[in-house]
DRENLO-279749 format. One record per residue (C-alpha): residue number from 1; residue in one letter; z, x, y. Coordinates in pm, 1 decimal. Layout:
<tigus>
+------+------+----------+----------+----------+
! pagu ! keti !       c3 !       c1 !       c2 !
+------+------+----------+----------+----------+
!  NUM !    A !        Z !        X !        Y !
...
+------+------+----------+----------+----------+
</tigus>
This chain:
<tigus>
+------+------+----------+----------+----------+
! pagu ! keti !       c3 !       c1 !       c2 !
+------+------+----------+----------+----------+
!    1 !    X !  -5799.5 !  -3792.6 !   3844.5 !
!    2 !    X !  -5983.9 !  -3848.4 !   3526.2 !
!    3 !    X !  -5829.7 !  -4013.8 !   3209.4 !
!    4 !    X !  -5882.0 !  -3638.6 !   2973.2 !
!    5 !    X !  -5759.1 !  -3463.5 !   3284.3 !
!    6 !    X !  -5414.6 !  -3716.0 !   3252.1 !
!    7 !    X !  -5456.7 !  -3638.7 !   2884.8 !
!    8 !    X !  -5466.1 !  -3259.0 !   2911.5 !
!    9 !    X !  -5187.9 !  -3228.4 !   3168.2 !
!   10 !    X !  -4963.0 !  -3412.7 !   2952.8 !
!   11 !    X !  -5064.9 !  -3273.1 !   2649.5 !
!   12 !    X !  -4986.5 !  -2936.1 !   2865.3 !
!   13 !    X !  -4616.5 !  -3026.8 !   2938.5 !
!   14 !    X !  -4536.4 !  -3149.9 !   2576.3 !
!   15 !    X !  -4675.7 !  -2863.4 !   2423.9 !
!   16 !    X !  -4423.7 !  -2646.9 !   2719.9 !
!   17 !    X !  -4152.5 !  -2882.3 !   2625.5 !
!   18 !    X !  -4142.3 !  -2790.9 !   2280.9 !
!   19 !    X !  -4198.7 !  -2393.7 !   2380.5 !
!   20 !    X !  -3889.5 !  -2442.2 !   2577.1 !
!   21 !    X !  -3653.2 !  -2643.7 !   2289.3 !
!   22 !    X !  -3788.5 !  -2349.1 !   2025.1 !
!   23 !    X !  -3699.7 !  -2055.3 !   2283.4 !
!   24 !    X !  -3389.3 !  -2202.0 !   2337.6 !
!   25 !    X !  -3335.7 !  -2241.2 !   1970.9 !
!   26 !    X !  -3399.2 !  -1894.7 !   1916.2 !
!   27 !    X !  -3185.5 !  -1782.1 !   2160.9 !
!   28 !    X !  -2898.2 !  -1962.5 !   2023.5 !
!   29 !    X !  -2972.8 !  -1821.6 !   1670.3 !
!   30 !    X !  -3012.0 !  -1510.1 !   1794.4 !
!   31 !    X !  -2678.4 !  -1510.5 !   2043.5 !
!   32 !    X !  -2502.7 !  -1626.8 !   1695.8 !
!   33 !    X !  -2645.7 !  -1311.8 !   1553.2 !
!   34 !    X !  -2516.4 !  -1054.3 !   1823.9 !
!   35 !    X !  -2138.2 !  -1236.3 !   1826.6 !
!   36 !    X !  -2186.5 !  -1188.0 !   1396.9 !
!   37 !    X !  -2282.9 !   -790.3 !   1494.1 !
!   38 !    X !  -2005.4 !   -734.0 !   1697.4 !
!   39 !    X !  -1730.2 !   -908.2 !   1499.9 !
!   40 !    X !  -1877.9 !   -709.3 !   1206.1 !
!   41 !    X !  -1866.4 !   -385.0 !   1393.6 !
!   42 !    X !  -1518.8 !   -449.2 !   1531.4 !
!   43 !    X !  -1370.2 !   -507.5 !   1197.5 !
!   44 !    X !  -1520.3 !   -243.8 !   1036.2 !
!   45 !    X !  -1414.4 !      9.0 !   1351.6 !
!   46 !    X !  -1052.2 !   -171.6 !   1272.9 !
!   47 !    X !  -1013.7 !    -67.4 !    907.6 !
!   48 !    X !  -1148.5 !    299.1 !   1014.3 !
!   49 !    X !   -821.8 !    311.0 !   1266.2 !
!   50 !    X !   -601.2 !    172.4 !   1059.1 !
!   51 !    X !   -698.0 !    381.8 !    771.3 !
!   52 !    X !   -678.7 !    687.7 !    981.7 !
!   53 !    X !   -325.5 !    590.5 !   1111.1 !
!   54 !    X !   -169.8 !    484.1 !    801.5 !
!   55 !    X !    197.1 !    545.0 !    845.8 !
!   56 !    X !    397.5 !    790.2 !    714.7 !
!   57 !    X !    727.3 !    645.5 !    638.3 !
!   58 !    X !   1067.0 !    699.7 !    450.9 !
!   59 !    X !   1181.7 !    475.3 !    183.2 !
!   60 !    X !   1492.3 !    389.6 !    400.9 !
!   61 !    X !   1217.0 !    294.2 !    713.7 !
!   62 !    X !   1021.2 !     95.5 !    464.7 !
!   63 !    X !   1358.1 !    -62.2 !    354.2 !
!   64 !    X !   1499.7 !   -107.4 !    679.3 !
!   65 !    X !   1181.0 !   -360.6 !    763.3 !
!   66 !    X !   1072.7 !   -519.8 !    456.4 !
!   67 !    X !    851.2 !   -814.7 !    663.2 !
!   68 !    X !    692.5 !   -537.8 !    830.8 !
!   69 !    X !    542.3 !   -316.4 !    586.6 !
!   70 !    X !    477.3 !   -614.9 !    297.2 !
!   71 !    X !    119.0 !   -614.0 !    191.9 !
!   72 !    X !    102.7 !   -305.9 !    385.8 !
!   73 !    X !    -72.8 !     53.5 !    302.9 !
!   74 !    X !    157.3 !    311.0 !    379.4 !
!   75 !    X !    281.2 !    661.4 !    259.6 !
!   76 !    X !    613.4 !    685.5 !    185.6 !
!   77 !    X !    859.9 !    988.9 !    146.2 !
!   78 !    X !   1120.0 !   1033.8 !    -98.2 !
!   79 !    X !   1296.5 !   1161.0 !   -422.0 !
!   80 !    X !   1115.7 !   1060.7 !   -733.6 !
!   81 !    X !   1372.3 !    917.8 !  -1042.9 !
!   82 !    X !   1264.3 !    868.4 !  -1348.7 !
!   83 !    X !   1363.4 !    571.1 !  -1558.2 !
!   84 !    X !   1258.8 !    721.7 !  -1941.9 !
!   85 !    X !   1350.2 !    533.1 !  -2282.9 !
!   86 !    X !   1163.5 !    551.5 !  -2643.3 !
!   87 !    X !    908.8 !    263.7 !  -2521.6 !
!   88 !    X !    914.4 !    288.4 !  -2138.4 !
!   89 !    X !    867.9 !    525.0 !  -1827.4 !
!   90 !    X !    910.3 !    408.5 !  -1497.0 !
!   91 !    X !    859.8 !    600.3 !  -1164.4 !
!   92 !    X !   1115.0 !    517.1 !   -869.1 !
!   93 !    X !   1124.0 !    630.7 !   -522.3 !
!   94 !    X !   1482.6 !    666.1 !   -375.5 !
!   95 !    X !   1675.4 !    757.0 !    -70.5 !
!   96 !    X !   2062.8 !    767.3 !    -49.1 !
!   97 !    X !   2265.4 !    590.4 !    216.9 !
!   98 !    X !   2024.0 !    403.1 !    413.8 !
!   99 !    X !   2157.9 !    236.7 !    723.1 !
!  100 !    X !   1961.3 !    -77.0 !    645.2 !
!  101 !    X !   1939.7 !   -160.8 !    300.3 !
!  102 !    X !   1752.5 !   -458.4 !    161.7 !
!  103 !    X !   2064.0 !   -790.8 !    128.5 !
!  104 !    X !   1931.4 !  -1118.9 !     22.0 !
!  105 !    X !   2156.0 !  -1396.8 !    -87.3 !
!  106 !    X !   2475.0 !  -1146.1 !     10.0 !
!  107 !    X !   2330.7 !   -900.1 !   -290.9 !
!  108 !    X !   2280.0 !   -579.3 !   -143.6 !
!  109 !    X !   1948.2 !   -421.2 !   -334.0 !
!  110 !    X !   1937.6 !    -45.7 !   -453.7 !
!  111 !    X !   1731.2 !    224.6 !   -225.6 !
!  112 !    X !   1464.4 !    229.1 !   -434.7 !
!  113 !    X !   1105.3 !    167.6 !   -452.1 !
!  114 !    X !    945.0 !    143.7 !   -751.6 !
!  115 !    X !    598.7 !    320.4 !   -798.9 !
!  116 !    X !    326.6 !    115.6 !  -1028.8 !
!  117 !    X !     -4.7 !    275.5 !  -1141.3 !
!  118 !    X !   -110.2 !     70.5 !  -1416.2 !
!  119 !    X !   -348.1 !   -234.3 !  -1352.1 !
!  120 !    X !   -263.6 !   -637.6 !  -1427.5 !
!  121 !    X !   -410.3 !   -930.6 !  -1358.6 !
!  122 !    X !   -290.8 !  -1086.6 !  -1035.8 !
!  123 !    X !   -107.3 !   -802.1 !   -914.2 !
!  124 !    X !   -230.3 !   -681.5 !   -522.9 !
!  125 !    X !   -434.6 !   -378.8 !   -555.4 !
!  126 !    X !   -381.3 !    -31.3 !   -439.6 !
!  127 !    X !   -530.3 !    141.3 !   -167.8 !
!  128 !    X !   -852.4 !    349.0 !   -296.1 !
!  129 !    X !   -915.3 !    608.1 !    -49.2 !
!  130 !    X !   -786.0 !    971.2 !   -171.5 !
!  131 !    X !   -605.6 !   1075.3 !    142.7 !
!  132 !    X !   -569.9 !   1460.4 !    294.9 !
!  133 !    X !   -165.3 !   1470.3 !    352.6 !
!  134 !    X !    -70.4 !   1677.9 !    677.7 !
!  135 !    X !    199.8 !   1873.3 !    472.1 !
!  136 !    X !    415.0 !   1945.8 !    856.7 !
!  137 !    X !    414.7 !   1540.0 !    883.0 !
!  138 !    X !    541.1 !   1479.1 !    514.8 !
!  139 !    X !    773.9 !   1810.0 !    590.6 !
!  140 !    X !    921.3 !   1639.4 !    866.7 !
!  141 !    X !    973.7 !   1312.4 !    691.3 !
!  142 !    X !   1098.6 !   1517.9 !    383.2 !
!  143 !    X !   1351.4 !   1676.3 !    638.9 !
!  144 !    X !   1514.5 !   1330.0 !    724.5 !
!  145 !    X !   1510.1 !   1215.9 !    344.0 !
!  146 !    X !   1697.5 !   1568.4 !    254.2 !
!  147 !    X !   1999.4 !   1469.0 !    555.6 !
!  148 !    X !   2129.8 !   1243.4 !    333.8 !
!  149 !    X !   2003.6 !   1257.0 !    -34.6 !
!  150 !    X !   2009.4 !   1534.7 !   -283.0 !
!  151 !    X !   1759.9 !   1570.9 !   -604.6 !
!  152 !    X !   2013.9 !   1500.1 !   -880.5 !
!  153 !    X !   1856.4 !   1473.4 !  -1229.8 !
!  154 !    X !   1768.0 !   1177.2 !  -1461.7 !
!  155 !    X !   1806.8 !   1166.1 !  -1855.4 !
!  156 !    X !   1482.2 !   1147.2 !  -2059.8 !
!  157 !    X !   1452.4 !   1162.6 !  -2469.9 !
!  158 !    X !   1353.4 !   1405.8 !  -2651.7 !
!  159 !    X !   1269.3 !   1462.5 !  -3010.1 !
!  160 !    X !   1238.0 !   1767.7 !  -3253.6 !
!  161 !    X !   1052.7 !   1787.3 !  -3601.9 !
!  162 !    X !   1181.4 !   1646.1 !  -3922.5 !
!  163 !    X !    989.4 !   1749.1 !  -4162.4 !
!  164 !    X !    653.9 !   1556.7 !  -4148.5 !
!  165 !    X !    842.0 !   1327.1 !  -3868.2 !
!  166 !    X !    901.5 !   1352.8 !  -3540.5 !
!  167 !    X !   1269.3 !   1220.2 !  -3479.3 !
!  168 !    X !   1447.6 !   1126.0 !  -3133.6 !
!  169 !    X !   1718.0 !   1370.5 !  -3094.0 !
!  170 !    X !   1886.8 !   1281.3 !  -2812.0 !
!  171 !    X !   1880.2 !   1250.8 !  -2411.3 !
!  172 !    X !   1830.1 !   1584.5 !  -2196.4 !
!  173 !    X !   1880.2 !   1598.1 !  -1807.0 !
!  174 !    X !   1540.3 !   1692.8 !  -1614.1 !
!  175 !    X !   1577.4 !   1740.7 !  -1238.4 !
!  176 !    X !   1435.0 !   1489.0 !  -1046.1 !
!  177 !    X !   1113.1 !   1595.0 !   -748.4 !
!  178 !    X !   1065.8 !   1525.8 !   -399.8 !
!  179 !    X !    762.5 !   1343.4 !   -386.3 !
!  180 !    X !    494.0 !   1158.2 !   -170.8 !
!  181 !    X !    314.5 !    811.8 !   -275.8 !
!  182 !    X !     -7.0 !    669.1 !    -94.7 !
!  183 !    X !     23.2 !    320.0 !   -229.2 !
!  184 !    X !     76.0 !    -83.6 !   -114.5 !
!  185 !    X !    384.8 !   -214.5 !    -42.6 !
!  186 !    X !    496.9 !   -527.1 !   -245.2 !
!  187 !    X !    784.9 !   -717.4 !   -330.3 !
!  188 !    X !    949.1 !   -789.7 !   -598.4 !
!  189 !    X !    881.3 !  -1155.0 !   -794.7 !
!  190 !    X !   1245.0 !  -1184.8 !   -832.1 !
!  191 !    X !   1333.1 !  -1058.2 !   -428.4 !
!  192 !    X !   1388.7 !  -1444.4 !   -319.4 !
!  193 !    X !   1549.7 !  -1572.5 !   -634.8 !
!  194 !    X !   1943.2 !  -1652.0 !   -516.3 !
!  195 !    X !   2090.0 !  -1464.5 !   -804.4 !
!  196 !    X !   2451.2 !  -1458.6 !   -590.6 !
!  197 !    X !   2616.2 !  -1146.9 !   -510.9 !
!  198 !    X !   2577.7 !   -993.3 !   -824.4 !
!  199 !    X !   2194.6 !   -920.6 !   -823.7 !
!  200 !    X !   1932.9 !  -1056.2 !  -1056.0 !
!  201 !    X !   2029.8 !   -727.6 !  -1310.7 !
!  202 !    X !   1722.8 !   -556.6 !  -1419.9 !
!  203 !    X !   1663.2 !   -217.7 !  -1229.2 !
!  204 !    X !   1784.9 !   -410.8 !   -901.9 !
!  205 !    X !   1472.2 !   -278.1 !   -713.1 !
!  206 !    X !   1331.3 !   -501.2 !   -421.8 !
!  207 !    X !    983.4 !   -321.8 !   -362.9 !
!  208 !    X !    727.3 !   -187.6 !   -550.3 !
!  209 !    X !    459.7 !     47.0 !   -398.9 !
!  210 !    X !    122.5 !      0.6 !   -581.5 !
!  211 !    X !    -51.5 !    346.0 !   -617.3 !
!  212 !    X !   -354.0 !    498.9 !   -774.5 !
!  213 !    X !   -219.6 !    792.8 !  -1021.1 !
!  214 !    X !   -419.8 !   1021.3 !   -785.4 !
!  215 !    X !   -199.2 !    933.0 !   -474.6 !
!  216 !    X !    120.4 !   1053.3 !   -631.8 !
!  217 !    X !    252.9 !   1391.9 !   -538.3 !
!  218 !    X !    499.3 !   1579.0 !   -637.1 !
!  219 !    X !    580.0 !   1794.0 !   -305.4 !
!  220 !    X !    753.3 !   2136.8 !   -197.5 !
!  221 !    X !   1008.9 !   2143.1 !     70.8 !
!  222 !    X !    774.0 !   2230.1 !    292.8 !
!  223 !    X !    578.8 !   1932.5 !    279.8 !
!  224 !    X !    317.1 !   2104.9 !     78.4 !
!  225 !    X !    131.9 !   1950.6 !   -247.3 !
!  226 !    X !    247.4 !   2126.6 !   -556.9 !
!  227 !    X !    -35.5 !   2293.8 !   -704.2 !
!  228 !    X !   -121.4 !   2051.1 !  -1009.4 !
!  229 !    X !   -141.3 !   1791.0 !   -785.7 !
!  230 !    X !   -374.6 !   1939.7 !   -488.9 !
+------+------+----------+----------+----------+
</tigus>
C-alpha cells in the first residue's frame, strides 16, 4: 500500500474519530436537555395539582397541625372578629373550643388566626390566583365551625359630628361574619419566644394567614359568597 493511501486512511479514521467524540457530545447535551424538559414539565404539572387541590380547612384543623400547614396555601373556614381602635383594624379568624390548640412553652395560644392584606418587606407573600369556592365544600366546613362556635359581636368606634369636627363618641357592638380566607399560612415572629405560661401578651395569636383583599369572603350559611364579595 502506497504512502497517500496510509495517509488517506488515517486521515479517514481521525476525521471519524472526531465525528464520533462530537455526536457523542451532542448527545449528552442534548440528553441534559430532555432530563431539563421533563423536570420542567413535572414541576409545572405539580403546582397545577396542588393549586387545584388546595385544602379546605378549619381554623381548629389548621391549629391542630401547625408544622403541617406552615408556609402552606390553604383556605380556611371560620368566624371573622374584628379587632377596631381609633388608629388600628385588624381582621382575625376564630373557632371556639378546639380539641388541639396551639401550647408552646406550657402557654396555651388563642383560636385565632390572624388575616394580613397589607404588603411589607420580608414578609412571605400571598397566594395570587383568584380562586372559584365550591360553596357545598365551604358549607360543609362552615357546618363543623358552627358545632361549636357562635358569631358573637366585637366593639368598634364610632364618631358623630361636632360642629366642623368629627368627634369619637364611643364603642358600638357590630356582629361579627362567618367568613372564608384564601391566603398563606405563617407563624407568628414571637410563636418560639419562651414567654412562660403567661403568653407573650399582645393579641396572643400564633398564625397569621397572608391574603390578597380579593380572597376574603364574607360567607352565608350556606357556604355561599355574599353578594359584595362574588
Amino acid at each position: 500500500m502506497g504512502f497517500s493511501a496510509i495517509m488517506g486512511d488515517s486521515l479517514q479514521n481521525e476525521i471519524l474519530h472526531m465525528y464520533r467524540i462530537v455526536l457523542a457530545c451532542w448527545m449528552k447535551s442534548a440528553t441534559r436537555w430532555v432530563i431539563a424538559i421533563i423536570v420542567v414539565g413535572s414541576m409545572a404539572s405539580g403546582q397545577q395539582q396542588t393549586h387545584a387541590q388546595v385544602k379546605v380547612l378549619t381554623v381548629c384543623e389548621v391549629l391542630a397541625e401547625v408544622n403541617r400547614y406552615a408556609d402552606s396555601a390553604v383556605i380556611v373556614v371560620g368566624r371573622m372578629e374584628r379587632s377596631v381602635s381609633l388608629i388600628d383594624r385588624y381582621q382575625f379568624l376564630s373557632e371556639d373550643k378546639c380539641e388541639h390548640p396551639v401550647i408552646t412553652h406550657g402557654h396555651v395560644w388563642s383560636n385565632k388566626i390572624q388575616v394580613w392584606t397589607g404588603s411589607e418587606k420580608g414578609m412571605p407573600k400571598p397566594p395570587r390566583a383568584k380562586l372559584q369556592l365550591e360553596p357545598s365544600t365551604v358549607a360543609a366546613k362552615l357546618g363543623a365551625v358552627r358545632q361549636t362556635t357562635k358569631l358573637g359581636t366585637h366593639e368598634e368606634p364610632y364618631f358623630k359630628k361636632d360642629g366642623n369636627s368629627i368627634v369619637y363618641a364611643g364603642q358600638k357592638l357590630r356582629p361579627n361574619e362567618w367568613a372564608v380566607v384564601y391566603g398563606r399560612i405563617a407563624r407568628m415572629p414571637r410563636l418560639s419566644e419562651d414567654c412562660g405560661a403567661e403568653g407573650c401578651g399582645g393579641d396572643n395569636v400564633p398564625l397569621m394567614l397572608i391574603a390578597e383583599p380579593y380572597n376574603v369572603h364574607r360567607i352565608a350559611e350556606d357556604g355561599r359568597l355574599l353578594a359584595e364579595h362574588q
